[in-house]
N, C-alpha and C positions, 0 to 999 in steps of 0.2 A: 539755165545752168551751163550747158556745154557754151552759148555763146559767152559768156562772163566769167567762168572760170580757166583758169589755165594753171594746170597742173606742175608746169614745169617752176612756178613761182609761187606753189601752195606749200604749207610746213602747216601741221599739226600733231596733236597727242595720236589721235585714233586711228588706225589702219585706214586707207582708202587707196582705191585704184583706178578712181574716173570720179569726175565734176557728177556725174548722176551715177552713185556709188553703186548703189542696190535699188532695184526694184522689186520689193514678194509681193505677193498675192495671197492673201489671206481668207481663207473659208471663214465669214460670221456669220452670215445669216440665209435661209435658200439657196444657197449654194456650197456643192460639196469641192472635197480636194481635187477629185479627177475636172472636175470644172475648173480650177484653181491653175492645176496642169497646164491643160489646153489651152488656158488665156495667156501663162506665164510663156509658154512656147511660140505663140504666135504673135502675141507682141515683142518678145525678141529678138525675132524673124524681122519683124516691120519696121521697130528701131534701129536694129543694124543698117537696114538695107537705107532708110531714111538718113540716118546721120554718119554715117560711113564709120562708125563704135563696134569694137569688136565685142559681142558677149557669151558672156559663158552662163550655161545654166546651173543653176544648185538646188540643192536640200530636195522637195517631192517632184520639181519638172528635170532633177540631174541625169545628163544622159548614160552617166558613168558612175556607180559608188563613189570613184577617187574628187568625186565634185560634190558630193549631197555636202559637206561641210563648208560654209562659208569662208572658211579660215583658211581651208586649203586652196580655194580659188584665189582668193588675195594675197595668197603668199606671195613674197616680192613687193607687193603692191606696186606703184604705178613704176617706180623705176627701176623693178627687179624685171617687172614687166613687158618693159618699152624694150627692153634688150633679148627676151625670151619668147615673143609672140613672133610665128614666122621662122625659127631655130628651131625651140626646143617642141617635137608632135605632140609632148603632154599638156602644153600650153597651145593647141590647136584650140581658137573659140567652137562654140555650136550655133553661129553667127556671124556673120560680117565679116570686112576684110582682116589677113591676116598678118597685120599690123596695127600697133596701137593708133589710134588718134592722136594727135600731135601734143594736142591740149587738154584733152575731155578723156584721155585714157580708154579706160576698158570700164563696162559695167553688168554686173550677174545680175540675172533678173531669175528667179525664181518662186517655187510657190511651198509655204509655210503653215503650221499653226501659228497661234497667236502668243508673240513675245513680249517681256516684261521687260524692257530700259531699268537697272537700279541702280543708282550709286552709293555709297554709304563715304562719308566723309571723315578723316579722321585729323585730330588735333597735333598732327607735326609736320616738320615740314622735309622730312627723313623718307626719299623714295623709296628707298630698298624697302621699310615696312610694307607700303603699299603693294611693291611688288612682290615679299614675300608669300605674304595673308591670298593675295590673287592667284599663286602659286598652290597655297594649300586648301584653298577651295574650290578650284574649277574643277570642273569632271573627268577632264583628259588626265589630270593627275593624280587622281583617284580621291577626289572631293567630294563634293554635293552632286549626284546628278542632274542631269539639263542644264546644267550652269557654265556660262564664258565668264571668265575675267581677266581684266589686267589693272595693272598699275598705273595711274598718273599723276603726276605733281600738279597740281592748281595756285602758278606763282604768284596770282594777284593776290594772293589771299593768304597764302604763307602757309599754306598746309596743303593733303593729297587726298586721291583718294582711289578707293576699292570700284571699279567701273562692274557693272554686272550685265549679260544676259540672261534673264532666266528663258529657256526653249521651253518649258515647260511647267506652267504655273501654281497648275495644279498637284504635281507631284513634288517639286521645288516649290515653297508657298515662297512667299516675302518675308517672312518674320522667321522663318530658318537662314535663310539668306544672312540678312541683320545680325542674327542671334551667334551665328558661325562668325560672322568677320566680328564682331564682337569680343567674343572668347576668343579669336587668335590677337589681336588688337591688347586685348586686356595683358597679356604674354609677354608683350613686348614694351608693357604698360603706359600703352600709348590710349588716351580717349577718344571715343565717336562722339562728332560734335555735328553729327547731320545727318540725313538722308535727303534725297531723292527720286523721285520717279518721273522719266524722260519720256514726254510724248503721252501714249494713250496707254491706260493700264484696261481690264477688267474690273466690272463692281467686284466679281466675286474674288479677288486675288484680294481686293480691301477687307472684304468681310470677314476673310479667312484669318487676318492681322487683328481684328478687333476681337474676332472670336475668341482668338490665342488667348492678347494680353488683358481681355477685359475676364475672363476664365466663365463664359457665358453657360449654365444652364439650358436643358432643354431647349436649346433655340434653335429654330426655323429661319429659314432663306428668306421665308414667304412671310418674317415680319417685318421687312425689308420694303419700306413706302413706296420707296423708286420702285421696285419689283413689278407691285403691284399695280400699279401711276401705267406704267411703262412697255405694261405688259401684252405682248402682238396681239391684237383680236382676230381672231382667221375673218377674212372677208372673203371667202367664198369655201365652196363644201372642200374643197381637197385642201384650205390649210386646215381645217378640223384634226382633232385628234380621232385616233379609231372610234374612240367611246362617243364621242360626242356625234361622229357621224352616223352610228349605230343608234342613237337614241335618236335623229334626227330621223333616218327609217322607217324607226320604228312607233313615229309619232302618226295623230290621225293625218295628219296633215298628204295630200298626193302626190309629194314632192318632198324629198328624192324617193323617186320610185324604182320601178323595175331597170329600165332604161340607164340610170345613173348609175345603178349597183353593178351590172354589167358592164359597164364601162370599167369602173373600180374593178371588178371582179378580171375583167382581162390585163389590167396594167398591172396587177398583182401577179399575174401569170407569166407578161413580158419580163417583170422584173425577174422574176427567179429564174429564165430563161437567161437572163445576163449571166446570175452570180452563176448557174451549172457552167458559165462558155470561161469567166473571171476565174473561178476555181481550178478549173482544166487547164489552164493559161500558166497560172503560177507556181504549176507543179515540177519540181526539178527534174522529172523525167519525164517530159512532156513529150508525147512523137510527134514528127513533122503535121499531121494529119491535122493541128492547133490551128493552123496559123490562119484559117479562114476563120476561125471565131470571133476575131477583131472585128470582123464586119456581121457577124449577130452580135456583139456587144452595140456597136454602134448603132446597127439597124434596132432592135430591139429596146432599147435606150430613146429613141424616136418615137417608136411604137408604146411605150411606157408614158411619154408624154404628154402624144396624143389623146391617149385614153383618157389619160387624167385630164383633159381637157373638153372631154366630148363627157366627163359624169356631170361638168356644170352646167357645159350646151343643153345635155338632155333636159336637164332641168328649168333650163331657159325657155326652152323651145314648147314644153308641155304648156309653162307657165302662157306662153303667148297663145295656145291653143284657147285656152281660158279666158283670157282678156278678148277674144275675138268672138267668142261666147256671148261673153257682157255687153259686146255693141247692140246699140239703142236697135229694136224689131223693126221702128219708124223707116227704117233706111233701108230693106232686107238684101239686094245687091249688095249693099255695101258691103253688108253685113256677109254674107253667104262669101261672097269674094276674099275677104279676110279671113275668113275661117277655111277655106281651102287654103290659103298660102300657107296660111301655119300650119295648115295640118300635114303638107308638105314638105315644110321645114322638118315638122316632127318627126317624118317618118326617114328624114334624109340622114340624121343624128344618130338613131341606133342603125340604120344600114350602112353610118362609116364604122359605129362598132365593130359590127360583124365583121365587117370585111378587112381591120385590123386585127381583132381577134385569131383568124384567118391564118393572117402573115403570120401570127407570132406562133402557130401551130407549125406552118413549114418550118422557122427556125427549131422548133422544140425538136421538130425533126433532125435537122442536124445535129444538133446537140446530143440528142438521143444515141447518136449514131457515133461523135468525136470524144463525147465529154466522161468525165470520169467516170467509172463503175459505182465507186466511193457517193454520186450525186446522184444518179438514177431515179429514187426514190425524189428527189426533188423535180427531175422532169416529168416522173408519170402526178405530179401534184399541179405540175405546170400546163401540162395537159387536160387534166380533170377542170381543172379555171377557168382555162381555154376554150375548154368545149360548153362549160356550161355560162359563161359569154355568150359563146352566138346562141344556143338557143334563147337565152335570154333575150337578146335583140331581135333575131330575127322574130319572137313572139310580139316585141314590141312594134317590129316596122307593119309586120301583116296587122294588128290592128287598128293603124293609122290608118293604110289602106284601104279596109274595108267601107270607111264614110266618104271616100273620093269622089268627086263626079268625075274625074279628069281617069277614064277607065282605063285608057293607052297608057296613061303613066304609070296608072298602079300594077297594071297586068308586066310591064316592063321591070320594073322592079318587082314585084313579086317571083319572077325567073330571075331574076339574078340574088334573092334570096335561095332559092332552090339551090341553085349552081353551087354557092358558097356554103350550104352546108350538107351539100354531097362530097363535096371536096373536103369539110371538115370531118365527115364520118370516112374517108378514107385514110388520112392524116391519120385519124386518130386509132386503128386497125393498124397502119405501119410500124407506129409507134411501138403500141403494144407488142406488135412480134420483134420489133427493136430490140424493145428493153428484155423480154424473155428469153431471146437469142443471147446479147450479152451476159446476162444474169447465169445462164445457163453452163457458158464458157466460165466464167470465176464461182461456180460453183454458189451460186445467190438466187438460185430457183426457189419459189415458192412450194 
């Protein structure tokens, strides 16, 4: 696009401000907004510096409220622009040089929910309607909320139309959308002689239209073919839902055992350690004391998906204990040889628990120490997780141990068991006079 287009001899209906107008980033599936964030910012960063394109960020990676709106980024668009990048500091990109591109303009790259392209088509060929109806429905005018629009003429065709964003699908369905420019349409006694929908919709933004005008009874999402057709299988234990991975536990089966649960059991603990540091963060009177939280979010957030990583390993790794079991007697080296490596393995998996687990106690500690009064209760919960993580593991790794021939290795780690959970029983004694201290001070003593 930036090589084939050139701006300076482009003419259309729609706002644009560069040959690669917008780039969002949209959260669907295993991945959240703050992932969303992170990607929108640093490929930015990499397109700017790549194509010499000045960009601006919007909407969830905007560096400034006065940019979360797309609309206010483009204001000008490309030739309000070419003249304003480099003058005016509000038009300073959060990227690349501080001039437009000659040809390829400016382009926002930002990170988003998922948006709804609508147009609804109307039977004249009289702009102002279009423009009007666009006018008394968008949000900014005190319309339908989450909803952009404007007016365009569609000259080949002899009529216009009502252009839509819905920002938000779910609250602004599609058939209020319709139904609204409809009744203003109807006013001006002009007919809807179409719709469309541009690009990728949602199933459920469709269903929710069917639902409307078909006036459906008692109905389910979940009678919905594709739904079901379509629907993600968890292939491994942490896409499980809770329930399903508690029944999975709690089956006869030796897998997920102790070992997996503890792993879960600590990234549940990292995790809450994030939200006490994210809570603290967001609070309007935050004191400087915050500002190291960023790196127990990050760090912790790491530690979070480690964990979740080592509940499969452990499972993995038991598993292979077993199969090394089942080699044929006939071979007994062989035999005897493969079952120490995996028993090895075994015991390597919950001793990265623990010593994750661990870490995520030192950060509880901070937290403990920076994070709100308000959370407290959520770190001595994060603590309690934490701790009962390593004993969890370390009960797991010493009984791997114990069948070793390889004595040096196990007596080696079996002290560096010790270590980490005399260090966790300290941890977890600071804590406590932490939170009793603080609690004490706002009057939240037990």
């Amino acid at each position: 696009a930036i090589e084939l287009i050139d701006l300076r001899h482009h003419k259309g209906e729609h706002p644009r401000m560069g040959a690669v107008d917008v780039v969002p980033f949209v959260p669907l599936s295993g991945v959240t907004m703050d992932d969303c964030v992170s990607l929108a910012r640093s490929f930015g960063q990499e397109f700017a510096e790549k194509f010499h394109v000045p960009v601006f960020l919007y909407e969830e990676a905007a560096a400034t409220p006065e940019r979360r709106n797309l609309a206010d980024v483009r204001e000008g668009e490309f030739e309000g622009l070419r003249d304003e990048i480099g003058r005016d500091p509000a038009k300073k990109p959060d990227f690349g040089p501080e001039k437009i591109h000659a040809t390829a303009g400016a382009t926002a790259v930002g990170a988003r929910e998922i948006l709804v392209a609508y147009n609804v088509n109307l039977g004249t060929s009289d702009l102002d309607v279009a423009k009007k109806i666009a006018h008394q429905l968008r949000a900014k005018d005190g319309g339908l909320a989450f909803v952009k629009a404007l007016g365009f003429g569609l000259k080949e065709r002899g009529i216009v139309q009502v252009s839509m964003n819905l920002t938000n699908y779910r609250k602004s369905q599609l058939f209020k959308a319709y139904e609204l420019v409809k009744l203003f349409a109807d006013r001006y006694g002009v007919p809807v002689v179409g719709s469309e929908i541009v690009g990728l919709a949602p199933m459920d933004s469709l269903v929710d239209s069917a639902e409307f005008y078909l006036r459906l009874e008692n109905f389910s999402r979940d009678q919905v073919l594709e739904r079901k057709l379509f629907a993600p299988q968890p292939s491994t234990l942490t896409d499980q839902s809770l329930a399903l991975f508690s029944e999975e536990v709690a089956s006869k089966k030796a897998t997920p055992g102790g070992g997996s649960v503890s792993a879960y059991i600590g990234a549940l603990a990292a995790g809450l350690v994030c939200m006490v540091a994210r809570i603290t963060m967001g609070k309007k009177e935050a004191p400087p004391s915050v500002e190291g939280l960023n790196e127990v979010v990050k760090e912790g957030n790491a530690l979070r998906q480690k964990l979740l990583r080592l509940v499969v390993e452990d499972t993995e790794a038991f598993d292979l204990v077993m199969k090394a079991f089942k080699l044929s007697k006939d071979q007994p080296e062989a035999r005897k040889k493969a079952i120490e490596e995996a028993t090895v393995k075994a015991s390597e998996i919950p001793l990265s628990t623990l010593d994750c687990s661990v870490r995520v106690l030192r950060l509880a500690h901070e937290v403990a120490e920076k994070g709100s009064t308000n959370a407290l209760s959520d770190v001595v919960t994060a603590v309690s997780a934490a701790r009962a993580a390593v004993e969890g593991a370390a009960s797991n790794v010493m009984i791997n141990l114990k069948t070793l021939e390889d004595r040096k290795y196990a007596d080696n780690v079996a002290r560096k068991v010790s270590n980490l959970k005399e260090e966790s029983f300290i941890l977890d004694e600071r804590i406590k006079k932490t939170v009793e201290s603080r609690n004490r001070l706002t009057g939240l003593a037990a």
